[in-house]
VMD Tcl script that draws the C-alpha trace (Angstrom):
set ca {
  {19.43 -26.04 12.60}
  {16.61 -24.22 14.49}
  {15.71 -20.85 13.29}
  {16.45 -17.90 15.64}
  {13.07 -16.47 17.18}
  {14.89 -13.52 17.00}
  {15.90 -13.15 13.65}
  {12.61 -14.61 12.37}
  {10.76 -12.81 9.18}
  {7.92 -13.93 7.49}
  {7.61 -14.74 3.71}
  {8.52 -11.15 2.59}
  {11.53 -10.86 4.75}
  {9.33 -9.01 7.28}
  {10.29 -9.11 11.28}
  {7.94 -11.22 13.08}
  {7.95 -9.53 16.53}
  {5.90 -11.84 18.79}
  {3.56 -10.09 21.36}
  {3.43 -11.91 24.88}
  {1.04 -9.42 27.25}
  {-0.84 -6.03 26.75}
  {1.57 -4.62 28.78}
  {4.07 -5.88 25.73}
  {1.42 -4.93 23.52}
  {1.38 -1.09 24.31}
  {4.94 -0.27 25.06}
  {5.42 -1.41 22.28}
  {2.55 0.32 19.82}
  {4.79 3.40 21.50}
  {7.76 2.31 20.17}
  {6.14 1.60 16.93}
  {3.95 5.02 16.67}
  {7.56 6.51 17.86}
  {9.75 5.02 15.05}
  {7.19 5.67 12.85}
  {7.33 9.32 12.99}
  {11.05 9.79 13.18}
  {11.83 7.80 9.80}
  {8.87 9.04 7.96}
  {10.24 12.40 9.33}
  {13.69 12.19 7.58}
  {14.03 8.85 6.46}
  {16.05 5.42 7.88}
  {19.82 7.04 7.81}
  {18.68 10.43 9.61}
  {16.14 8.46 12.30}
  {18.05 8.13 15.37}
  {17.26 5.57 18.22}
  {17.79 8.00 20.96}
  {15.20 10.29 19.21}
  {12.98 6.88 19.13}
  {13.21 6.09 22.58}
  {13.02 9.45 23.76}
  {9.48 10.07 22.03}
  {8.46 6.44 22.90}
  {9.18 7.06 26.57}
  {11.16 3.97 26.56}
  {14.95 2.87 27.21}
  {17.00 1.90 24.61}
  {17.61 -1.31 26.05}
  {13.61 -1.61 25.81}
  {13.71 -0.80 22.68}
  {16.16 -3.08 21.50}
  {15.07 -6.04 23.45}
  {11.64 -5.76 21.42}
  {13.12 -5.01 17.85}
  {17.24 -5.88 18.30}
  {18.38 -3.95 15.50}
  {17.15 -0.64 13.75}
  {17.13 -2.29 10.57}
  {14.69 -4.86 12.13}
  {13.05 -1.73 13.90}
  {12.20 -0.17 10.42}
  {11.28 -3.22 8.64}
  {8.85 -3.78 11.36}
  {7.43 -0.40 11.66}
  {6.89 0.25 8.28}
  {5.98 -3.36 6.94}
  {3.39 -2.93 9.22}
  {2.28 0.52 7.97}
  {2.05 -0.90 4.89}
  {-0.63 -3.87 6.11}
  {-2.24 -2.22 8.27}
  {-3.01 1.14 5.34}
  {-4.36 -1.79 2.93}
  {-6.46 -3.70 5.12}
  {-10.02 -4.22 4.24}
  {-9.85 -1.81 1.33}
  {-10.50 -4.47 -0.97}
  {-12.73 -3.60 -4.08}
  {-15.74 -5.18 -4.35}
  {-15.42 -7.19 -7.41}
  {-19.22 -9.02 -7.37}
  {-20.98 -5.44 -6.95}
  {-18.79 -4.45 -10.36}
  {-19.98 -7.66 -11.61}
  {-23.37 -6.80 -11.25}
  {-23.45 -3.42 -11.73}
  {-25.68 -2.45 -14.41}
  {-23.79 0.70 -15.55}
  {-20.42 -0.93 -15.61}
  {-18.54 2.28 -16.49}
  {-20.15 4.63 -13.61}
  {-19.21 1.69 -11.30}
  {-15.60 1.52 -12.62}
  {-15.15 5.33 -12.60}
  {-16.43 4.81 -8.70}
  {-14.34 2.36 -8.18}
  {-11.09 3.93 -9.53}
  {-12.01 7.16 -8.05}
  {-12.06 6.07 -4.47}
  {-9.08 4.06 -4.56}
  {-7.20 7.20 -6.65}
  {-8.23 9.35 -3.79}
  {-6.97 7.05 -0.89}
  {-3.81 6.77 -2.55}
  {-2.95 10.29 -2.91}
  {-3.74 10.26 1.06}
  {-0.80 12.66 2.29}
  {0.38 9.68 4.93}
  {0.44 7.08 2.37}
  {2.14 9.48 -0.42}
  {4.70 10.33 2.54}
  {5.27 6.40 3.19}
  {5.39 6.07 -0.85}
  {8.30 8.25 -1.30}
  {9.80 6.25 1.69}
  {10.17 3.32 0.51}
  {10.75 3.81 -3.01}
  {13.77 6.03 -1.10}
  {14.95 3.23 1.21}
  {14.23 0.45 -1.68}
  {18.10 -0.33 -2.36}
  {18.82 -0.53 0.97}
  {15.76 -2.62 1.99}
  {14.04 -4.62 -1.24}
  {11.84 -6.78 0.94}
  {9.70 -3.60 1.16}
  {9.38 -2.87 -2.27}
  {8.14 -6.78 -2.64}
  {5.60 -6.14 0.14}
  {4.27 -3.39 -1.25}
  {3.86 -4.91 -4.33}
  {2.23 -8.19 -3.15}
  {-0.48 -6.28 -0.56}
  {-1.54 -4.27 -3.27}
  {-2.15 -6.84 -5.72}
  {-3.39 -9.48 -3.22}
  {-5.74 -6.50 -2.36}
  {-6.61 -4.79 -5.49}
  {-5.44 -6.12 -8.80}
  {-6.24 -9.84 -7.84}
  {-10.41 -8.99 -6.94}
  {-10.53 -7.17 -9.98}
  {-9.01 -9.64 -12.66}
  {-11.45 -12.24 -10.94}
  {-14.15 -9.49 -11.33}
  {-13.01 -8.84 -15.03}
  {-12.63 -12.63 -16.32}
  {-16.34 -12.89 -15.00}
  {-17.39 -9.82 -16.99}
  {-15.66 -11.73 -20.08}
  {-17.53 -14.92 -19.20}
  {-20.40 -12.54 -19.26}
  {-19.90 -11.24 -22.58}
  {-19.43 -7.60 -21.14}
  {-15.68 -7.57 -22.00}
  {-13.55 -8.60 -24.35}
  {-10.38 -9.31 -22.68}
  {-7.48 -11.90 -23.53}
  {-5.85 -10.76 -20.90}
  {-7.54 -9.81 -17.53}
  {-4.85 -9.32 -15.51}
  {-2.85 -6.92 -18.25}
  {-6.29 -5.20 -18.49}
  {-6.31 -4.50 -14.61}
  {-2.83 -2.98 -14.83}
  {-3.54 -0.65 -17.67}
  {-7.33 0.68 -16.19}
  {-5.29 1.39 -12.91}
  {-2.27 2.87 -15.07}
  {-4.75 5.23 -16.55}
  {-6.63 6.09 -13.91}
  {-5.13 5.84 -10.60}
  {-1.58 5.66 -11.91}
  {-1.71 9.21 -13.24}
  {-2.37 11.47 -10.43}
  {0.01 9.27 -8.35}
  {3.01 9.42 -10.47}
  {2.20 13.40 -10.20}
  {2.05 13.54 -6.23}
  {4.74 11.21 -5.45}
  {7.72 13.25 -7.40}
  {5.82 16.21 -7.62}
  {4.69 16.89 -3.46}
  {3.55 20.61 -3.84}
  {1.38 19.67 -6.97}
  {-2.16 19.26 -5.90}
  {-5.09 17.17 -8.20}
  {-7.97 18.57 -7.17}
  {-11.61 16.51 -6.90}
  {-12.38 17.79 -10.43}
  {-9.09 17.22 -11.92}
  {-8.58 13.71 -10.42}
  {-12.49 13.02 -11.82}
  {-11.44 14.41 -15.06}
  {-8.70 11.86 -14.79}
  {-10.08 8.73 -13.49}
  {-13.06 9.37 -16.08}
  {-11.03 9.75 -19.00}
  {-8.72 6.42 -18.02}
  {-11.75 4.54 -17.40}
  {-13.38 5.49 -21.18}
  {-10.04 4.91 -22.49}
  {-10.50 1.45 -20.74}
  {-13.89 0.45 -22.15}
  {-12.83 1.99 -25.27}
  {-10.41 -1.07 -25.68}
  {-12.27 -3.56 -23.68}
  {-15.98 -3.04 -23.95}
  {-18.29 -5.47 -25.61}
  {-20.23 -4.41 -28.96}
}
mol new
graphics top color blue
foreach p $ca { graphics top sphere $p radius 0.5 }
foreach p [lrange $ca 0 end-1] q [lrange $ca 1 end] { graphics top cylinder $p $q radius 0.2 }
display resetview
């Protein structure tokens, strides 16, 4: 049997919403920036689509003629949040391959990606999905795979080169990935995602990423 162009996801269960025009294209980036707002607001349950198509400037039977359902609508919207926040923030694993102080590059490294994450938009759409994960797991997957495909996967390619190299000692480059981002990145985020009032400031989180990163090379480093 055919599959349903309307019903269609990609491999993470994502709704493919196919664009035909520009004039497609921008009502619906209104409908999109709309939804966006209202469930980041207060969540999937509390979003309303009247409240939607009232900020969008659109009718409802615009809006569901682009998306169909909400549950499509918020899949949509903030599956593509989620792609569009991790695009081209990929580390750059030859320039830590190279680097001739490895641990000022790492503490760099781990430092600019702690800082993006404790962004106050991407905290907000943190707490949203790990809030809407029962209801909708194909996020929680997504999430998971963009940030690996992003981050983790450069940096166990950088790392196993740094082994070849003789820099590190690592059976396990992909474990080692996990714990220097547990240590470093993982910290301040755990804080500011069930913690929202409690701030890490840019000596704190340095303190932070610093310490994670010698605790790292501690383990890891070559003699």
């Amino acid at each position: 049997m055919e599959a349903d162009p309307a019903n269609a996801t990609d491999a993470h269960g994502i709704p493919v919403i196919p664009v035909s025009s520009e004039a497609v294209r921008r009502k619906r980036r209104a409908i999109v920036d709309a939804a966006a707002a209202e469930f980041l607001a207060g969540g999937y349950a509390a979003a309303s689509m009247d409240a939607i198509t009232s900020r969008a400037g659109v009718s409802k039977a615009t809006l569901y003629k682009h998306f169909g359902t909400k549950e499509r609508l918020f899949l949509a919207v903030i599956g593509g949040i989620l792609r569009e926040t991790y695009a081209g923030r990929e580390p750059d694993g030859s320039a830590l391959v190279e680097a001739a102080d490895l641990r000022a590059a790492l503490i760099a490294l781990t430092g600019d990606w702690a800082a993006l994450l404790l962004r106050p938009d991407i905290m907000a759409l943190r707490r949203l999905v790990i809030g809407e994960i029962d209801r909708f797991p194909q996020l929680g997957r997504l999430w998971y795979r963009v940030t690996y495909d992003m981050y983790n996967g450069p940096l166990v390619e950088a790392f196993t080169e740094l082994a070849r190299r003789g820099r590190l000692r690592l059976p396990d480059p992909e474990l080692a990935v996990r714990q220097l981002v547990a240590t470093t990145v993982g910290v301040p985020q755990l804080v500011h995602t069930f913690a929202p009032g409690t701030g890490t400031g840019p000596a704190e989180l340095t303190r932070v990423v610093t310490s994670g990163v010698d605790l790292f090379l501690a383990g890891y480093a070559a003699p």
